[in-house]
C-alpha positions in Angstrom: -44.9 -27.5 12.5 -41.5 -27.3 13.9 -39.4 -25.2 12.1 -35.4 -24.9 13.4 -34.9 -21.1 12.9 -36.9 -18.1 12.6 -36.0 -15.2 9.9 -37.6 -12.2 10.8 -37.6 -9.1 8.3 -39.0 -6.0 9.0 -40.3 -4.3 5.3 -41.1 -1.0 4.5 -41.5 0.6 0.8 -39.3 -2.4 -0.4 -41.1 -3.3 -3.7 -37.9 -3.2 -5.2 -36.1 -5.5 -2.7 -38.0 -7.5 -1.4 -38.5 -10.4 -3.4 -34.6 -10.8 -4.1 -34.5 -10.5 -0.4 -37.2 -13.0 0.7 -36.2 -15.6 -2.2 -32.9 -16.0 -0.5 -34.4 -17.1 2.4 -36.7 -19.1 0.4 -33.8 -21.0 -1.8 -31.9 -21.6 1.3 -30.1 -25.3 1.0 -31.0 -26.1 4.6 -34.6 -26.6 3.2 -37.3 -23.6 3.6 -39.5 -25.9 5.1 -37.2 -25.7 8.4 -37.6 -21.9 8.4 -40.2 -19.9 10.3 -40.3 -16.5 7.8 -41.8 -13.6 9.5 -42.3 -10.7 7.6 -43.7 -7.5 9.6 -44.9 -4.4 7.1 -44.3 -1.1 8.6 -47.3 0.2 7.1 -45.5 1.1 3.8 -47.1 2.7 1.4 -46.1 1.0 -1.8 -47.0 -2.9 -3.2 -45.0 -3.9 -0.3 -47.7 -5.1 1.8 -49.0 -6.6 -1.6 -45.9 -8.5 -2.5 -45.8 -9.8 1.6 -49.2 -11.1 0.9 -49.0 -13.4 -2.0 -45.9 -14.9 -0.7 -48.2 -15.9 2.5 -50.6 -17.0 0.7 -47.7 -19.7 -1.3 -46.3 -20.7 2.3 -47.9 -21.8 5.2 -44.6 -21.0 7.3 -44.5 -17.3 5.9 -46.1 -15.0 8.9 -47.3 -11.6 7.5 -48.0 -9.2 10.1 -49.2 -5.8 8.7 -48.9 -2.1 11.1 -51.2 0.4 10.8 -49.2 3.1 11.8 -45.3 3.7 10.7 -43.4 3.4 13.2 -40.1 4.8 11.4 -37.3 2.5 12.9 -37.2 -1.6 11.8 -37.1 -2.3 15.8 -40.4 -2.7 16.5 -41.0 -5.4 13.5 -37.8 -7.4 15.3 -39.1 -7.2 19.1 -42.4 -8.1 17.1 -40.8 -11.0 15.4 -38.6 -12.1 18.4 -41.9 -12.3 20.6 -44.1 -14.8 18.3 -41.5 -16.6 17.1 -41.7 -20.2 17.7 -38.3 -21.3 16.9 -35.3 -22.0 19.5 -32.9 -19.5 16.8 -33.6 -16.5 15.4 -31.7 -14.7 12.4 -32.7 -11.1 11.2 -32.2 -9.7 7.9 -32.9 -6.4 6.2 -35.5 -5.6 3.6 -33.0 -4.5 0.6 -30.4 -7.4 1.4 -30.0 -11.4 0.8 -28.4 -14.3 2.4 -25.6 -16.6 0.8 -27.9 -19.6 -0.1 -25.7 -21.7 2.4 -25.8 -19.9 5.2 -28.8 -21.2 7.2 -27.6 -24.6 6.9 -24.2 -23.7 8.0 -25.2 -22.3 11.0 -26.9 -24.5 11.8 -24.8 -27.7 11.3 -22.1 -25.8 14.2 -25.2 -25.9 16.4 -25.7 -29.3 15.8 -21.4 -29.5 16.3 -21.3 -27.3 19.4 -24.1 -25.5 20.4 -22.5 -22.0 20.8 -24.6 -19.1 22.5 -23.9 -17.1 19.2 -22.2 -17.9 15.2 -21.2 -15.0 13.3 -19.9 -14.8 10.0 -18.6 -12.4 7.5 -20.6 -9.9 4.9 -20.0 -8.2 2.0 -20.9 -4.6 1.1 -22.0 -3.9 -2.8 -22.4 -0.5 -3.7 -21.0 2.0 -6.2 -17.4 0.4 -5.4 -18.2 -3.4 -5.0 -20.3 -3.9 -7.4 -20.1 -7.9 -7.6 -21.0 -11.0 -5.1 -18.5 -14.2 -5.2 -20.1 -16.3 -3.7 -17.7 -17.9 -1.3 -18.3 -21.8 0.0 -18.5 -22.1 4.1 -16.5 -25.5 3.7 -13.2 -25.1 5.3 -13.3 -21.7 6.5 -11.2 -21.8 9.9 -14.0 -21.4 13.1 -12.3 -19.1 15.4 -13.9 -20.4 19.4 -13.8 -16.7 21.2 -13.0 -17.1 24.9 -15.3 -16.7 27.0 -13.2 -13.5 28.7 -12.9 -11.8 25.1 -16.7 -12.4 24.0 -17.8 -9.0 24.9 -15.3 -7.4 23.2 -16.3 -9.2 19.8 -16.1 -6.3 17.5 -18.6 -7.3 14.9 -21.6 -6.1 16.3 -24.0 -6.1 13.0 -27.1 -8.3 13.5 -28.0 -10.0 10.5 -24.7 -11.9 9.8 -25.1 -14.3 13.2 -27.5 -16.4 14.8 -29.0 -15.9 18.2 -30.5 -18.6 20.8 -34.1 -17.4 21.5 -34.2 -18.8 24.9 -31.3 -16.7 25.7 -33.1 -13.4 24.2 -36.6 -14.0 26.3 -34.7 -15.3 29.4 -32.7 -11.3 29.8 -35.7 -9.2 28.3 -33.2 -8.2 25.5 -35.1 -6.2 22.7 -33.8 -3.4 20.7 -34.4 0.3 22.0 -37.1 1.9 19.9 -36.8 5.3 18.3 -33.0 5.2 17.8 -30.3 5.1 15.5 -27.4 2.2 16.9 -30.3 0.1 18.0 -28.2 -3.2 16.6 -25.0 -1.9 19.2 -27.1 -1.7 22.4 -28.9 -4.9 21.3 -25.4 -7.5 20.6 -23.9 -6.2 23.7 -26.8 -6.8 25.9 -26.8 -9.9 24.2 -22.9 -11.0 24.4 -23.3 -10.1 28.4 -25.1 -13.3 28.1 -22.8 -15.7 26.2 -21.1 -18.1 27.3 -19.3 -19.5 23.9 -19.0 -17.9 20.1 -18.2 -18.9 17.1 -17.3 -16.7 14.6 -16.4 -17.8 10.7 -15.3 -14.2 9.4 -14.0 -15.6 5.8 -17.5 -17.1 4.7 -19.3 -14.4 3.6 -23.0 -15.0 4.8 -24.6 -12.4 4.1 -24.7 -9.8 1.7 -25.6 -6.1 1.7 -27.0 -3.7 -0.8 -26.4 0.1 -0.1 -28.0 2.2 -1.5 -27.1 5.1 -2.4 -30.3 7.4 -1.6 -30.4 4.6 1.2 -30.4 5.6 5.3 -26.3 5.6 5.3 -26.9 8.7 2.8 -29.6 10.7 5.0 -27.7 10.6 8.7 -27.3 13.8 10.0 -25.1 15.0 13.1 -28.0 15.0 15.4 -28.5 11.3 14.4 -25.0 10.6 15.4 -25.5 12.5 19.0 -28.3 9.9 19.3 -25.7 7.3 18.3 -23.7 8.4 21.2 -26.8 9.1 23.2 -27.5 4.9 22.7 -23.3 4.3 24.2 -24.2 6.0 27.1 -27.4 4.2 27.8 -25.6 1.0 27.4 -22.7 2.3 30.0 -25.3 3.0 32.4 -26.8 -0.6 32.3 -23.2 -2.1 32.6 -21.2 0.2 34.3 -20.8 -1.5 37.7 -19.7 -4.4 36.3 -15.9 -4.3 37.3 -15.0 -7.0 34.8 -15.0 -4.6 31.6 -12.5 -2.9 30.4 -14.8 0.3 28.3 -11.7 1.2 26.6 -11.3 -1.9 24.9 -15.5 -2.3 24.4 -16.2 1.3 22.9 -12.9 1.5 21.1 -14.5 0.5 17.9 -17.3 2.4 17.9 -15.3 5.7 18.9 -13.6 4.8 15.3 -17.0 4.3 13.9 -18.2 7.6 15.2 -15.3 9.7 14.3 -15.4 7.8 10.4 -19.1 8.6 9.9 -18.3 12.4 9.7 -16.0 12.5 6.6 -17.7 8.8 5.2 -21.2 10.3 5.3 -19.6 13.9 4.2 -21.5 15.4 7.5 -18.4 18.2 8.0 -19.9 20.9 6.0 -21.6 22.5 9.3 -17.6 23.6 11.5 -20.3 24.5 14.3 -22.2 21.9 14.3 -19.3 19.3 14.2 -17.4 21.2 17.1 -20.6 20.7 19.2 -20.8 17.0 18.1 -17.1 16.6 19.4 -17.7 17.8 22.7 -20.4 15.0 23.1 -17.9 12.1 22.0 -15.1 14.2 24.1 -17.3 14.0 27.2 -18.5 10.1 26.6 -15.0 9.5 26.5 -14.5 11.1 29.6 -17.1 9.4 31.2 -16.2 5.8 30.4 -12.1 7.1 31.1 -11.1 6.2 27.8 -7.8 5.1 27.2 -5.5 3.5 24.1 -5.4 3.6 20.2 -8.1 3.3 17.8 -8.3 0.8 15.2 -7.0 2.9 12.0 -4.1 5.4 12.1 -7.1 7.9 10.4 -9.5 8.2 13.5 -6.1 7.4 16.0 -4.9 10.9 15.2 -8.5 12.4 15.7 -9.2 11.2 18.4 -5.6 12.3 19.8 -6.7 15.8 19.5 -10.1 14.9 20.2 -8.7 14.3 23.7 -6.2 17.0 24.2 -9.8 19.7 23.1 -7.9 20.2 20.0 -11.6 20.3 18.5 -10.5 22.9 15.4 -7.2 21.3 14.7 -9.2 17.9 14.7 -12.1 19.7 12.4 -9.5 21.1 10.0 -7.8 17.3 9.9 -10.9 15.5 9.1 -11.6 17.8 6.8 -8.4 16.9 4.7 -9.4 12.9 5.3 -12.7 13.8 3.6 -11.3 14.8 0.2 -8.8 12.2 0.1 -11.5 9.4 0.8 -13.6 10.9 -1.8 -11.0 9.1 -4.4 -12.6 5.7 -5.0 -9.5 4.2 -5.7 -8.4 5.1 -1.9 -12.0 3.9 -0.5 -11.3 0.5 -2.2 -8.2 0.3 -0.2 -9.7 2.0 2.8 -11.9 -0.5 2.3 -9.9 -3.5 2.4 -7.6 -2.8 5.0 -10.4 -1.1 7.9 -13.3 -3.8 6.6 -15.8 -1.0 6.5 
């Protein structure tokens, strides 16, 4: 059988996801019979593996592949997934989320239109704040082209609201870094080295998340960000000679991101250990010479003192931020005016 794209999902202790997540795909109006489903069990330790099975054993196209040993990080089921798949596009998705039933069909009528290297579209958070999904219809939503000089600065760099060429992915060698936190990061910029056109539709909302609140987000710790930063500097060493980049403008969103996920994860209670994690980000941004604004006025002012070693001035500021985004009536605007 020839299926059109490949879905790869890598499960672990999902019981309570899994099937929203997996009949999504399923109830896709493209057709499910044009979808390769590969579903790779990280050795879990609930009905997971259970639930993975009986949906194998409804549809031949459904490939169950079950680990023996956890590996801990969901990159190992997608370099998994990437490697046997057998279609020419490749979408990922996370255990606990769904797909807008429309989307696999939409992406794949633009490839039929134009045959970008990469589609992207928008997402929607649900959690304790957004609580409901619209469903929004892809028909007439505007499809920005990004020129080819601008597609490595594309700031979206999530993975499983977009649709990647497999050929592409195998040609470059480009798999996700195992045993790291930012694995998605070092991943779409290998990847958008390599593209020549993108599409991105950012007002359909293709895909849909479900935080949780006991969920990953909730667990990160400072050394986890380190690791984060650990990952930017491993993709600067890969791309540093190339002439052609300006790293202000690549890492300037995810110098926001960094300095958001202290007081958005609530990770300032340790002054030490936050000083210490500001000298790492000061130093990357000495490394790749940062220069220019950030993206909010929030982080902006951070990272000014961030840069002039202001480190307990900035500690003491982001400290103040951290109260005032506890309000959920400011995270709703926060929200909807930084798209986080």
């Amino acid at each position: 059988m020839n299926y059109k794209i490949s879905v790869i999902i890598p499960c672990y202790n999902a019981e309570s996801t899994l099937k929203r997540c997996i009949d999504s795909v399923i109830n896709q109006t493209f057709g499910f019979e044009n979808i390769e489903l590969i579903l790779y069990d990280d050795a879990s330790t609930d009905s997971t593996k259970k639930i993975i099975e009986n949906y194998a054993k409804q549809y031949e196209n459904i490939v169950p592949i079950y680990s023996s040993e956890n590996s801990g990080f969901p990159v190992r089921g997608r370099n998994k997934g990437i490697e046997i798949a057998s279609s020419d596009y490749i979408m990922f998705m996370d255990n606990d989320d769904e797909y807008d039933l429309n989307v696999c069909e939409f992406f794949y009528n633009i490839i039929n239109e134009s045959n970008p290297d990469l589609i992207s579209c928008g997402k929607v958070n649900l959690d304790n704040i957004t609580t409901k999904y619209t469903p929004t219809s892809p028909n007439g939503k505007e499809k920005i082209n990004i020129a080819k000089e601008d597609i490595i600065y594309f700031e979206d760099r999530f993975i499983w609201n977009k649709i990647y060429k497999r050929s592409i992915l195998i040609e470059n060698n480009i798999l996700f870094p195992e045993g790291k936190y930012a694995e998605d990061l070092y991943f779409t910029i290998l990847y958008l080295l390599h593209c020549n056109s993108l599409i991105d539709v950012p007002e359909y909302n293709g895909y849909i998340r479900h935080v949780q609140e006991d969920s990953i987000s909730r667990t990160w710790d400072l050394n986890d960000l380190t690791m984060i930063i650990g990952v930017d500097k491993l993709i600067y060493s890969k791309i540093s000679n190339n002439k052609n980049i300006d790293f202000s403008r690549l890492y300037k969103k995810e110098i926001s991101i960094l300095i958001y996920k202290l007081y958005g994860l609530h990770l300032l209670k340790e002054k030490q250990g936050v000083i210490t994690y500001l000298n790492h980000l000061y130093d990357f941004e000495n490394d790749i010479s940062f220069k220019g604004s950030l993206d909010t006025s929030i982080q902006d002012i951070a990272n000014k003192l961030l840069l002039k070693e202001r480190f307990n001035l900035c500690y003491y500021y982001l400290k103040i931020v951290e109260k005032i985004y506890d309000s959920h009536i400011l995270r709703k605007l926060y929200r909807k005016t930084n798209n986080l």
